[in-house]
C-alpha positions as CSV (number, residue, x, y, z in Angstrom):
1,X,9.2,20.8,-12.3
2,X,8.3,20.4,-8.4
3,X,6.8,17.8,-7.8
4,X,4.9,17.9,-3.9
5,X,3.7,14.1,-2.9
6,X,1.0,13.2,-0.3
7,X,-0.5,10.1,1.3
8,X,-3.2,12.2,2.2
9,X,-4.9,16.1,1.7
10,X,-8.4,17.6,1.8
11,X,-7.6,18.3,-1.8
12,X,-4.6,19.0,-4.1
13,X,-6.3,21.9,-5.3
14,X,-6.6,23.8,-1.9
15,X,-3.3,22.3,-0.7
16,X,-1.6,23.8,-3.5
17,X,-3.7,26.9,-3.6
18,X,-2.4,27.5,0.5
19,X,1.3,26.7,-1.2
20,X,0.8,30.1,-3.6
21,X,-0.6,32.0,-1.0
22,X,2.4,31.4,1.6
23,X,5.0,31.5,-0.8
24,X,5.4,31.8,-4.5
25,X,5.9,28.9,-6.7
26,X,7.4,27.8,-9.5
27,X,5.4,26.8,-13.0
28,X,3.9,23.4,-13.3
29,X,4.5,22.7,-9.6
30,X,2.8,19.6,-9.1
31,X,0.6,18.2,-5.9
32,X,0.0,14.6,-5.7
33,X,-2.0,12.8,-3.4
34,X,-2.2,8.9,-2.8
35,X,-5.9,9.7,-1.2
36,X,-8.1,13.0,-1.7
37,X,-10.5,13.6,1.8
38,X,-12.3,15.9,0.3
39,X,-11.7,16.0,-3.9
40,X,-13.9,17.9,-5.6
41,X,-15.3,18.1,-9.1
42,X,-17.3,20.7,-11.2
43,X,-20.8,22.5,-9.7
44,X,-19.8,21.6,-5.7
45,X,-19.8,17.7,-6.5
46,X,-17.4,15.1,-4.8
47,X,-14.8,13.3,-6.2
48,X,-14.4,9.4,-5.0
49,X,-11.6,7.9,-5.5
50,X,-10.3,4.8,-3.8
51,X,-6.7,5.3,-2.0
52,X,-3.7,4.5,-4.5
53,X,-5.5,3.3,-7.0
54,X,-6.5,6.3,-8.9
55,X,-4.3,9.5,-10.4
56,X,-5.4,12.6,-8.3
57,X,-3.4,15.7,-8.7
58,X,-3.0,19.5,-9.2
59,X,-0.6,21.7,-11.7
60,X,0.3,25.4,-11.0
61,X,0.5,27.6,-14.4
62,X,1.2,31.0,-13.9
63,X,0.8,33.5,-17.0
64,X,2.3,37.2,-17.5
65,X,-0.7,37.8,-20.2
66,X,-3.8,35.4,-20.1
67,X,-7.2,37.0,-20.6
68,X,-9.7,36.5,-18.3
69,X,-11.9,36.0,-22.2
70,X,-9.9,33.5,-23.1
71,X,-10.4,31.6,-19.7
72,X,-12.1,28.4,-21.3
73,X,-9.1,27.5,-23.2
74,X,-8.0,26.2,-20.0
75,X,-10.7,24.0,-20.3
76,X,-9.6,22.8,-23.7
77,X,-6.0,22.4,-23.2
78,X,-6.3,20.1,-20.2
79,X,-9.3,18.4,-21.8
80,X,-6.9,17.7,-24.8
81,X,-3.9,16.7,-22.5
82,X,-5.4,14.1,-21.0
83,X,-7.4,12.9,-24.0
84,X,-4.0,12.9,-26.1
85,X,-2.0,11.0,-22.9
86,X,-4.5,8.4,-23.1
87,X,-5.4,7.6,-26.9
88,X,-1.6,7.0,-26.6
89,X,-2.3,4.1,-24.1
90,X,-5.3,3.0,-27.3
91,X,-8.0,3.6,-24.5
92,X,-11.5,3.3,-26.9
93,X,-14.1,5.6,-27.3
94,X,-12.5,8.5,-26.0
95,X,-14.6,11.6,-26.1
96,X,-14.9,15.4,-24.2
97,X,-18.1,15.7,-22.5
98,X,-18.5,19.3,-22.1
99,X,-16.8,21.2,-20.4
100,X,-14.4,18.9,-19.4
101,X,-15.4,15.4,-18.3
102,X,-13.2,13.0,-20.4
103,X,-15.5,9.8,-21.4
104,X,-14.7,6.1,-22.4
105,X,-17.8,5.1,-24.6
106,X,-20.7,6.9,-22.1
107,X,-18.5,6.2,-19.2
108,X,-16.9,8.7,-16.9
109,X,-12.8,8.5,-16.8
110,X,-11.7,11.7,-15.9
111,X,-12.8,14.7,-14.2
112,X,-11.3,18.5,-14.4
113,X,-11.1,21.1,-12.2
114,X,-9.6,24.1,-12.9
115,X,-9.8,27.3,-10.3
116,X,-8.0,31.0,-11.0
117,X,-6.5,33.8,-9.5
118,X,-7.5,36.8,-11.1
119,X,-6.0,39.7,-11.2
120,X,-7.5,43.4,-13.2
121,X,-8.5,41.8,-16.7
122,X,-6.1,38.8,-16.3
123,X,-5.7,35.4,-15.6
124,X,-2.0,35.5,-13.0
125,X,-2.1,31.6,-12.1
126,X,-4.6,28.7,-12.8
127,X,-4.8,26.0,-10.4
128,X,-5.7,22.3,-12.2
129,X,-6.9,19.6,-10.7
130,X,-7.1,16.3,-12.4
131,X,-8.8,13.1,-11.4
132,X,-8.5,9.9,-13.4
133,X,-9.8,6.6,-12.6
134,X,-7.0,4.6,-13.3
135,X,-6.4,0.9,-11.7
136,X,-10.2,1.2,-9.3
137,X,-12.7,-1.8,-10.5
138,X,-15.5,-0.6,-7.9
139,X,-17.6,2.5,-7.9
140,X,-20.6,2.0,-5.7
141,X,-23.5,4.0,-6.6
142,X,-21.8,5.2,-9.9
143,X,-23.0,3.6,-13.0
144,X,-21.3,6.0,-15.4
145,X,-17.7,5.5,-14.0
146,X,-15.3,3.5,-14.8
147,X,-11.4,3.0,-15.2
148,X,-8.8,2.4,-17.4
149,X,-8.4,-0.9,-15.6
150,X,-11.9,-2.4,-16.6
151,X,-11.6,-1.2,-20.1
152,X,-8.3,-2.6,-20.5
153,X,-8.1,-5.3,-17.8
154,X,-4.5,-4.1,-17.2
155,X,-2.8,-2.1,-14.0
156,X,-1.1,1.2,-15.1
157,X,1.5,3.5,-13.4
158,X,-0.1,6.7,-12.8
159,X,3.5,8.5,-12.6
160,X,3.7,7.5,-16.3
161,X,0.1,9.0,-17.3
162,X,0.8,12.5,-15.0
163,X,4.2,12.6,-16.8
164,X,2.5,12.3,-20.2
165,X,-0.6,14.6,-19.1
166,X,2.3,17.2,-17.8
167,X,3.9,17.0,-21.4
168,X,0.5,17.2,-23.0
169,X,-0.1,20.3,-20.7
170,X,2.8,21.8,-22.3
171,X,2.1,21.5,-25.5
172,X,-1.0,23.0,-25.6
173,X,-0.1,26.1,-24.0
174,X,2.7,26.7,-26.2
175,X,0.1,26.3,-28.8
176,X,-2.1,28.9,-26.9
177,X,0.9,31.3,-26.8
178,X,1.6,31.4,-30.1
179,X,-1.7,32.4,-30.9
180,X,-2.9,28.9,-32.0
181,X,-6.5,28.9,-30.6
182,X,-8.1,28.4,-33.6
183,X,-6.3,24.5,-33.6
184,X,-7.0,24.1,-29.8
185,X,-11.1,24.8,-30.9
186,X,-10.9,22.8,-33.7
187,X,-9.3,19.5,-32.0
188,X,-11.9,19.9,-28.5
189,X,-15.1,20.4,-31.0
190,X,-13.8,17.1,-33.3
191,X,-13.9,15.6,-30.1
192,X,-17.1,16.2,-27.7
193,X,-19.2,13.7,-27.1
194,X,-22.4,13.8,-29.0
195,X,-21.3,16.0,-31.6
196,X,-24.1,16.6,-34.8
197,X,-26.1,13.8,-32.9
198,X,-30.1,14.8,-32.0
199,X,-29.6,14.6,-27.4
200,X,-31.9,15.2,-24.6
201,X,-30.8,18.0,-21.9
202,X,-32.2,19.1,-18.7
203,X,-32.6,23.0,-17.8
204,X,-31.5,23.5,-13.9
205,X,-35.8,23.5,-13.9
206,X,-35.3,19.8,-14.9
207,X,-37.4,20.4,-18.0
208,X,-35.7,18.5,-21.2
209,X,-35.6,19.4,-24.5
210,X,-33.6,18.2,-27.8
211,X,-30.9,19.9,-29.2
212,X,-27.7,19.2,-31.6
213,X,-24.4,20.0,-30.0
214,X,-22.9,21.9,-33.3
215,X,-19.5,23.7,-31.7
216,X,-18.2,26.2,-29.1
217,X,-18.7,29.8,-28.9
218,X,-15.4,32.0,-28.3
219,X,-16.6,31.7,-24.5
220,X,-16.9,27.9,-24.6
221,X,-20.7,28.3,-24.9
């Protein structure tokens, strides 16, 4: 496993992208950055992180035979690596918001990105950014974030949780290629946030309705 470590980038995801591009990498080549100029997170939005405090960082996984229908169990595995990496640390309240936000309670911990190269009908590489609030108390403007460090009033090495979320990784694409999806569905449903509970949602009209989250389509619908 590469491992590529920054003080600084625009994002690990781009940075790393560039890396492919140029040259061809190696599986689970990592890009790590102490500060992210430019993170981003799902729809467009920012990621903020505060400099070193905070686990920001991109894996390479290339495939030989990854449908491009099967392209939300990325989704799922690396919502289940980091969930697994941090019940380990006894975090509470962990759930999946879907797609992939990983919550504390109602609180924000973790955000996912994951971008692909597509090739035909496949899937050739999948680039995935993480971000995990990890040792930052502040977050101005941001009710719903928080960090492992005001849940558990402790510091934490984030080499020691990317390790773990890298092994996690690993895990659940073995499970993937040996045909396993049903197990990957069943763990990420047991574990979204507002499961069989009566919630509010907001159509991109912003008009609300109720629904019941019940489970995932084949398409992570």
């Amino acid at each position: 496993m590469q491992i590529i470590k920054l003080d600084a980038t625009e994002s690990t995801n781009a940075f790393l992208k560039n890396l492919i591009f140029s040259e061809l990498q190696k599986d689970y080549t990592l890009v790590v950055a102490k500060e992210q100029l430019n993170g981003r997170g799902q729809m467009g939005t920012n990621w903020q992180s505060e400099p070193g405090k905070n686990l920001t960082f991109s894996v390479l996984r290339n495939f030989n035979n990854f449908k491009i229908k099967d392209h939300f169990v990325l989704n799922i595995i690396t919502s289940l690596a980091v969930y697994s990496s941090l019940e380990a640390l006894k975090i509470p309240n962990l759930r999946v918001k879907w797609p992939n936000d990983i919550l504390s309670g109602s609180q924000k911990i973790c955000g996912i990105l994951p971008e692909n190269i597509i090739k035909n009908d496949l899937i050739k590489s999948s680039i995935i950014g993480i971000g995990l609030n990890v040792n930052q108390t502040d977050f101005v403007n941001l009710p719903l974030a928080t960090s492992l460090k005001n849940i558990m009033g402790s510091d934490y090495s984030t080499e020691t949780i990317m390790n773990s979320i890298v092994w996690q990784l690993r895990k659940g694409f073995e499970l993937y290629e040996s045909g396993a999806i049903d197990i990957l569905n069943k763990s990420y449903e047991s574990s979204l946030f507002r499961k069989d509970k009566a919630s509010t949602f907001k159509k991109l009209n912003e008009e609300t309705f109720t629904g019941i989250i019940r489970g995932i389509t084949e398409t992570g619908k």
